[in-house]
N, C-alpha and C positions, 0 to 999 in steps of 0.2 A: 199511487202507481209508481211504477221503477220509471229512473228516466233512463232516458236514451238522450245519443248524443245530436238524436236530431230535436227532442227537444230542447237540450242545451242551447242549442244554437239559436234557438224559436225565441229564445226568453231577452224582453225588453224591456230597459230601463223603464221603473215609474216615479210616481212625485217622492216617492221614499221607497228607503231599502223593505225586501221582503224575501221571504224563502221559502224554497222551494224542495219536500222531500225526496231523497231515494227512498231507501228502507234502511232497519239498524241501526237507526239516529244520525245515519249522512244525510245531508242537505246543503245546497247551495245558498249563499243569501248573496242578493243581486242588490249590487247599491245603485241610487240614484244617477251616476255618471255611467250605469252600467258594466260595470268589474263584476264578475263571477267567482265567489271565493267559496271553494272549498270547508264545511264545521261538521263536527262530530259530538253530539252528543254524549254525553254518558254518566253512570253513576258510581262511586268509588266511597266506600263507607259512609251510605246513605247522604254522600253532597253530590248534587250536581260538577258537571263541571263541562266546558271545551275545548275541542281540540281545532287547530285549526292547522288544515293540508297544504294549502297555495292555492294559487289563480285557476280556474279552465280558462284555452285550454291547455295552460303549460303544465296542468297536473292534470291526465286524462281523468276520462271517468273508472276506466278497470284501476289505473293507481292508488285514485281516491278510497275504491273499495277494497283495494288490498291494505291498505292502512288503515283503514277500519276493522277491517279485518284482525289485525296486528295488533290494535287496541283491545278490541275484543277477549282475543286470546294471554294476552298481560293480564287484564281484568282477572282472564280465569283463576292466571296465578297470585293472584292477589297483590298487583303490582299497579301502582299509580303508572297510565302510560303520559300522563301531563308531567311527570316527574324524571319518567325513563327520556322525554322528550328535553328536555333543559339539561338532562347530561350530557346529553349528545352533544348538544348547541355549544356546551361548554367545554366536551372534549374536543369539539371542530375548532371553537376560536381557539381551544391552546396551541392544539398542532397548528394552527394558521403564524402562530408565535416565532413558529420553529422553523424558521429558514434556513437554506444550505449553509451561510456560512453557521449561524448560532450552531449548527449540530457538528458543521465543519469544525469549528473551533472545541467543543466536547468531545470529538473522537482525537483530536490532537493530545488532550489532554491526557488523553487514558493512553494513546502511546506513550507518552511522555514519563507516567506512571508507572508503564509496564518498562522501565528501561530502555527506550531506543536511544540509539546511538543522534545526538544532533546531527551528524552527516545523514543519515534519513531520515530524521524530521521535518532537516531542510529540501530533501528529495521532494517531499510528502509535500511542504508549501509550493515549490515549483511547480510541481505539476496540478496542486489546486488553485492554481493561478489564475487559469484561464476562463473555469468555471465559476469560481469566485466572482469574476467582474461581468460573466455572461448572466447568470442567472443565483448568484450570492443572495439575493434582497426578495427571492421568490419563495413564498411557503415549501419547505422540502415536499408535501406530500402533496403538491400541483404542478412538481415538474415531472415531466412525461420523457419518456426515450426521444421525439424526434426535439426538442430542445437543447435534449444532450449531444442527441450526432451532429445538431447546428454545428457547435461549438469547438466540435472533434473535425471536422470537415475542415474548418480553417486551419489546423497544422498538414491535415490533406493535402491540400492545397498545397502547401510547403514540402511535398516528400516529407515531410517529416514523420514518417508511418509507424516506428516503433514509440516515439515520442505519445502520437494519438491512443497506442494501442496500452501506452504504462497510463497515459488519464483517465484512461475509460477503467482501468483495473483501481487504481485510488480514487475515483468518482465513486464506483462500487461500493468500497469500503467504505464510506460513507453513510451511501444508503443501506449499507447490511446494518450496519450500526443505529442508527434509525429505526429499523425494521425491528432488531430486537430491544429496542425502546420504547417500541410501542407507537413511533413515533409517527409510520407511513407504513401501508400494507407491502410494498414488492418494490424490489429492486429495479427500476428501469433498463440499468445498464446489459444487465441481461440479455435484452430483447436484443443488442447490439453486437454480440458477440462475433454474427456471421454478416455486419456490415461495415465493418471495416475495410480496409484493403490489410492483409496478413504483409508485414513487415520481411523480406528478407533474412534468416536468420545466419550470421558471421559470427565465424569463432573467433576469438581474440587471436590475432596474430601472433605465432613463436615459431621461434626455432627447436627443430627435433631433427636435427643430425649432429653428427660429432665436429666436422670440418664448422659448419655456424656455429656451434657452440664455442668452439675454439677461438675462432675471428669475435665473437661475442665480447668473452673474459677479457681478451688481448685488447680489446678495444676501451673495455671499462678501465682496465689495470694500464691504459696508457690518456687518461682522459687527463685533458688539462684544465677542464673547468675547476668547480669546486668540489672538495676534495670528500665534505659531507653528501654533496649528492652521490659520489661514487661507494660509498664508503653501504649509504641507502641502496643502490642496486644490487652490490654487491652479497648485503644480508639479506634482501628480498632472493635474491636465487638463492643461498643455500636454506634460506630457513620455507621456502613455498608457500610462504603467506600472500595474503590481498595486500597490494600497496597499501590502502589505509591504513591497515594496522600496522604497519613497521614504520608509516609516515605518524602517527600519532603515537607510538611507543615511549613510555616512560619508563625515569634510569630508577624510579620507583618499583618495576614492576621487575626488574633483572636481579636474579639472585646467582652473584657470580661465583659461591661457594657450592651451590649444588647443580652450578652450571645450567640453570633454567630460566624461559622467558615466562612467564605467567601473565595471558591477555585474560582482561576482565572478559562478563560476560556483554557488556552495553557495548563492548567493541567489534563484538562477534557478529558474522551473518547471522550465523543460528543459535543464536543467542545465549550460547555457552561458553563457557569459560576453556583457554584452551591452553596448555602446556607445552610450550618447542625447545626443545633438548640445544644446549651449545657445544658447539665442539671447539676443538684446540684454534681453527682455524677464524670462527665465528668471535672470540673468547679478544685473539689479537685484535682483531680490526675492533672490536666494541674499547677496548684500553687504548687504542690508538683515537676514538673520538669521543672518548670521555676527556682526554685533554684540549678537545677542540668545543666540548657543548656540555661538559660534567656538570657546568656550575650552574644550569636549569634545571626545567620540569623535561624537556620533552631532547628526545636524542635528537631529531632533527629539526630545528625551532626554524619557525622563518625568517625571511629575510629581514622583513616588515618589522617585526613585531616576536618577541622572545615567550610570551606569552603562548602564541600560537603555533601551529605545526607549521612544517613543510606544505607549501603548495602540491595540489593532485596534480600538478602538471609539469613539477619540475623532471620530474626522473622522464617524462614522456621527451620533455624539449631536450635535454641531455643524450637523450639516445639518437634524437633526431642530427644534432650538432657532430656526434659520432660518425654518424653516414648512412644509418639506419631509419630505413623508410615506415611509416607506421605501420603498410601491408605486411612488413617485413619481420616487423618483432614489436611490444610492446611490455611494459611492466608487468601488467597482470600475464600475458602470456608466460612469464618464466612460473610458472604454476605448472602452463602444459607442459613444458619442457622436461620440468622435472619428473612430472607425472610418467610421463615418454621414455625416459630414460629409464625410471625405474622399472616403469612395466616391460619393459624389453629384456631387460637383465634377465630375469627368469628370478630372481635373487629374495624377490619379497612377495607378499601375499598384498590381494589387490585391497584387503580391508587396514593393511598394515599403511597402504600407500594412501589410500583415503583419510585414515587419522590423522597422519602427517599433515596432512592437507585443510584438515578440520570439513573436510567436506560431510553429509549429512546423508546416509545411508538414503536411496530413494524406493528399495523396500520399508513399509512402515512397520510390518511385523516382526524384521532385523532390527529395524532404527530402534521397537520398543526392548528388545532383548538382548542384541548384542550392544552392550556400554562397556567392553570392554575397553580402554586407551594404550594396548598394547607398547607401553612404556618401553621395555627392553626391548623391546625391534624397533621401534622408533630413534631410541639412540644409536642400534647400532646403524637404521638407516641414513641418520643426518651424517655419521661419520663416513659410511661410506661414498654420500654427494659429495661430501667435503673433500676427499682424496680424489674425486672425478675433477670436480671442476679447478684442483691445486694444480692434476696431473693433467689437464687436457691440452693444455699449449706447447708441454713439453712432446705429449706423445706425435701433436699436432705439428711439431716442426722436423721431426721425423719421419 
């Protein structure tokens, strides 16, 4: 007879283990301390053999017979299920191997491979920082979303909201990585997206009028710090690059015959290699500090150490030393600036003012067609920021 689970319950330890059928070849065998354990019969190229399910009743009875069930239908296909069972066991202990960091540490690599720039690599440990030491030593494919928002809650805590909202987006990358390793079925971080607290979103501070722009220049071209930090702001506004890249520029990379800067692509946002046209103006100040830094690797070496760049902070502390508040203006801000500028002209096309910029079409059916690098407007556009910002102090004391 079938059992029931009120049988189950009925059945009492004797002087030895015995058993007791369902049907299908499940049965219980009941050991003398009284444990209930789940066997399965079966026959697989004329051997015997068993399967064995777990305890009742932490393996009901309908589980018990859905897995027998499962054996069954294996059998049909002529598949050992005692064999499909030890894969398993064996693909669980490896993923069990595969903790956040081990897989942390395997997705670093593969950026590393694909070219990232070390300033985001180093981004990428920062902010796996925190996960790292929360739950680093946990099988990746047994940590759960509310684990994750533990651990995001505590930069919560701290306002620090944008901070929470870049870990949960590099936690992610993680697990998507993982995910297509085979490693863990689903992304956790997902489920997190709408519990956060959404961060305030601020534009970089700049100036976009003519009279700041003026007080700006007058303020650089009369700066009495060091004469290389000026020398840095100065070609960050006419060339509209990311500080980084003008802060790590090499005198390698300046070809001062055909008047070009040529940035790799490991230094780029978007991971392209990008060409900034020099002008007459650009051309002086770079001869003016090649006799002050020619004889390194990098135009603006630190202070520290000749080896390394310029500090991300120096062009920030110099503006501030200026009189310039950070709501007020910042490094990266001389991007919008120029952006502002150009696009008010009327004088250039907005995909002309985008290359300059090395910005990254956010049409993706443009970004795969237009690669165009509109070369000749681009030169004639650096030359004519380079006449705005030669001529603005003078229009400006007028």
């Amino acid at each position: 007879m079938a059992l029931t689970d009120a049988k189950i319950r009925a059945l009492k330890p004797k002087g030895k283990s015995y058993k007791v059928s369902d049907f299908g070849g499940l049965y219980l065998s009941v050991t003398s301390k009284g444990s209930k354990l789940w066997r399965q019969k079966y026959r697989f190229n004329g051997k015997e053999g068993t399967l064995s399910f777990g305890p009742y009743p932490e393996v009901s009875l309908k589980e018990a017979r859905d897995q027998r069930d499962e054996a069954k239908a294996n059998l049909k296909k002529g598949l050992n299920p005692a064999d499909l069972k030890r894969k398993a066991a064996a693909e669980e202990l490896g993923k069990s191997e595969y903790t956040f960091n081990k897989v942390a540490d395997n997705f670093v690599k593969k950026l590393t491979k694909e070219g990232r720039s070390p300033a985001t690599l180093s981004k990428l440990d920062w902010l796996l920082k925190d996960a790292r030491k929360d739950f680093g030593h946990m099988p990746i494919a047994t940590i759960t979303a509310p684990i994750i928002l533990k651990t995001l809650r505590k930069r919560e805590t701290q306002e620090h909201y944008e901070t929470a909202s870049r870990m949960r987006s590099r936690i992610g990358g993680v697990f998507r990585y993982a995910v297509a390793s085979g490693i863990t079925d689903t992304d956790p971080t997902y489920a997190l997206r709408d519990a956060l607290i959404r961060p305030t979103v601020t534009h970089r501070a700049a100036i976009v009028t003519k009279d700041g722009l003026a007080e700006l220049v007058m303020a650089i071209d009369e700066y009495r710090g060091s004469r290389q930090t000026a020398i840095a702001l100065k070609l960050l506004m006419q060339f509209a690059c990311r500080p980084g890249e003008i802060r790590q520029a090499k005198w390698e990379e300046f070809n001062f015959e055909e008047c070009v800067w040529s940035i790799p692509s490991n230094r780029m946002k978007m991971r392209r290699p990008h060409k900034v046209p020099l002008t007459k103006s650009s051309l002086l100040l770079l001869e003016e500090l090649k006799e002050l830094t020619g004889w390194g690797e990098f135009l603006f070496p630190a202070q520290t150490s000749s080896k390394k760049p310029m500090s991300d902070n120096t062009m920030n502390q110099a503006l501030v030393r200026m009189g310039f508040r950070k709501d007020e203006v910042t490094p990266h801000g001389f991007r919008s600036t120029f952006s502002t500028f150009a696009n008010e002209s009327g004088l250039w096309a907005p995909d002309v003012i985008e290359a300059y910029c090395a910005r990254q079409d956010r049409n993706a059916v443009r970004r795969a067609y237009n690669r165009s690098l509109y070369w000749g407007e681009r030169v004639k556009l650096a030359n004519w920021w380079a006449n705005i910002l030669c001529n603005i102090t003078t229009h400006h004391d007028d």
